[in-house]
C-alpha positions as CSV (number, residue, x, y, z in Angstrom):
1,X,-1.9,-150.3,-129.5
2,X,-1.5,-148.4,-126.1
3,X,-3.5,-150.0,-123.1
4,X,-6.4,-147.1,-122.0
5,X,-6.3,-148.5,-118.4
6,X,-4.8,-146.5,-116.0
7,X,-4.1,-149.0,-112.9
8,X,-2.5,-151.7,-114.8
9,X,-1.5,-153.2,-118.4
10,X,-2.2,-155.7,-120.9
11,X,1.1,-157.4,-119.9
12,X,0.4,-157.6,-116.7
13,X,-2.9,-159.0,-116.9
14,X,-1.4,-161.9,-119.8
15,X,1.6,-162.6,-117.2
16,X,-1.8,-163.7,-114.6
17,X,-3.7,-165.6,-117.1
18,X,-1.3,-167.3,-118.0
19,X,0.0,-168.9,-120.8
20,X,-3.4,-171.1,-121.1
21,X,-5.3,-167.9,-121.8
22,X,-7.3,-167.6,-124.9
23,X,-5.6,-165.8,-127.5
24,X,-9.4,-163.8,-128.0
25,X,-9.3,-163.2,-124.3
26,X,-5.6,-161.8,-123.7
27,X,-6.1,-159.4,-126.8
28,X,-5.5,-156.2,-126.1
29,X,-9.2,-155.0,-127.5
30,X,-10.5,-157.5,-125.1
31,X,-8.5,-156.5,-121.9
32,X,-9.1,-152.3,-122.6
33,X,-12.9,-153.4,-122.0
34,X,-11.9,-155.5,-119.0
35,X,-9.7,-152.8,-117.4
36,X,-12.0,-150.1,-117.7
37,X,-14.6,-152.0,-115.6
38,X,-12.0,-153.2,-113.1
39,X,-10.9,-149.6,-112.4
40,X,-14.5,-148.8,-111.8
41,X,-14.8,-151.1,-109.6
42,X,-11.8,-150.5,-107.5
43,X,-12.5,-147.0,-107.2
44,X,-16.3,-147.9,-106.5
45,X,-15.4,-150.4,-104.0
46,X,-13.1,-148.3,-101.9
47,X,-14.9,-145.3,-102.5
48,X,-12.3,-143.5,-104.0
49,X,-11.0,-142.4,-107.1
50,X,-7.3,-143.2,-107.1
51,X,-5.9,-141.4,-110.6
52,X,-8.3,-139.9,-113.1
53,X,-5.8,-140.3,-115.8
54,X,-1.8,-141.9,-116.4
55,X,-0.6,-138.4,-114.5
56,X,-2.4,-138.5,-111.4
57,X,-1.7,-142.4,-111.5
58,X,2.3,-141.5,-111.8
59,X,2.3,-139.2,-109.2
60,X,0.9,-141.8,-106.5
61,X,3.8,-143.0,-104.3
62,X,4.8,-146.4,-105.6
63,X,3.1,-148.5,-102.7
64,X,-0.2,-147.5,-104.2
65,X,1.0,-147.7,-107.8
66,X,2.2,-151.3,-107.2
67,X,-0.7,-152.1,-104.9
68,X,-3.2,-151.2,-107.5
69,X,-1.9,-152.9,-110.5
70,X,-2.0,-155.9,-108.3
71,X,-5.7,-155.7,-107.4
72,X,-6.5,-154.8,-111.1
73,X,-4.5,-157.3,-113.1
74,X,-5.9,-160.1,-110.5
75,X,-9.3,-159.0,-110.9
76,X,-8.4,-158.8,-115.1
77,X,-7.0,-161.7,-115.4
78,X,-10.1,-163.7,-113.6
79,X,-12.2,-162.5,-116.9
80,X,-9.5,-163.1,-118.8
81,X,-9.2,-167.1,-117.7
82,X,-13.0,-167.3,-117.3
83,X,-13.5,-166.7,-121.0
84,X,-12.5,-169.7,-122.4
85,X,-10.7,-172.7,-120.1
86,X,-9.8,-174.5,-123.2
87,X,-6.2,-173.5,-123.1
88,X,-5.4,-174.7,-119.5
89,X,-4.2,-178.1,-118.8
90,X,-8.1,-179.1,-116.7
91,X,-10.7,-177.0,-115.3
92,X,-9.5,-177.6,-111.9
93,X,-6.1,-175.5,-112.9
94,X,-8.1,-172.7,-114.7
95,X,-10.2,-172.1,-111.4
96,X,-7.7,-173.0,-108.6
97,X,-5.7,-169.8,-110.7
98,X,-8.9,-167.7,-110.2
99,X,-9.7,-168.8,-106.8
100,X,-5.9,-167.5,-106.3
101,X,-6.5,-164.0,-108.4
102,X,-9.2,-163.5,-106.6
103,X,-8.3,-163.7,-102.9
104,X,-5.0,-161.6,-104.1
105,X,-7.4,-158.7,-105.3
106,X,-9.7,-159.0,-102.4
107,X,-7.0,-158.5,-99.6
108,X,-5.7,-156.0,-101.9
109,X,-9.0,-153.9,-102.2
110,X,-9.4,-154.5,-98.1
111,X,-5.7,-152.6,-97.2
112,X,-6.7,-150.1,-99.9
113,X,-10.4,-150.0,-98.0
114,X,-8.8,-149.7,-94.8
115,X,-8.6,-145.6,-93.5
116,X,-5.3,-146.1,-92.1
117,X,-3.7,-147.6,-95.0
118,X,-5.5,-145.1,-97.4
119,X,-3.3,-142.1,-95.8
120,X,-0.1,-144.5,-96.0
121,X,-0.5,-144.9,-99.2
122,X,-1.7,-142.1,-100.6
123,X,1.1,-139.8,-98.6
124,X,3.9,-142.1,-97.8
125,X,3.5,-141.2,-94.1
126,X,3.0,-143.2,-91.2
């Protein structure tokens, strides 16, 4: 099955979780859902629609490519863990990864925020 996100895949988001991540959770069903609200969020957060589709997304220079894959597997992979901590070796691990995901994607979405760094990495130029 193909992943429907645009800013990041399925593998990426597993490689986060981790390999205590529910098997439910890391499914590729699961993680389309996940992505698609991540992506909205992104784009609703900076206030800007990166890549409408896996074209627009390709033709991005690669600091915003790599940059938003970050912030979006991060922010997937949070869900991902939060679903089911079973897998992890204590609660403490599960969230100390999610306390980690999640200051990851917020610096991320602050430089992509950031009007400067939006015409970097959008153009290349300084």
């Amino acid at each position: 099955m193909a992943d429907i996100g645009i800013y990041t895949t399925n593998a990426q988001i597993q490689a986060k979780a981790g390999l205590g991540a529910s098997v439910v959770s890391k499914a590729v069903a699961w993680t389309d859902v996940i992505v698609l609200m991540v992506e909205n969020f992104i784009n609703v957060e900076c206030r800007k629609v990166f890549a409408v589709d896996a074209a627009a997304f390709t033709a991005l220079p690669a600091s915003t490519k790599y940059l938003l894959s970050d912030v979006a597997s991060s922010l997937a992979a949070i869900y991902v863990i939060n679903y089911d901590f079973v897998g992890y070796p204590t609660r403490v691990v599960a969230e100390d990864m999610i306390n980690i995901l999640r200051d990851s994607a917020l610096r991320g979405i602050q430089t992509l925020k950031e009007e400067k760094t939006i015409e970097f990495v959008l153009t290349g130029a300084r």
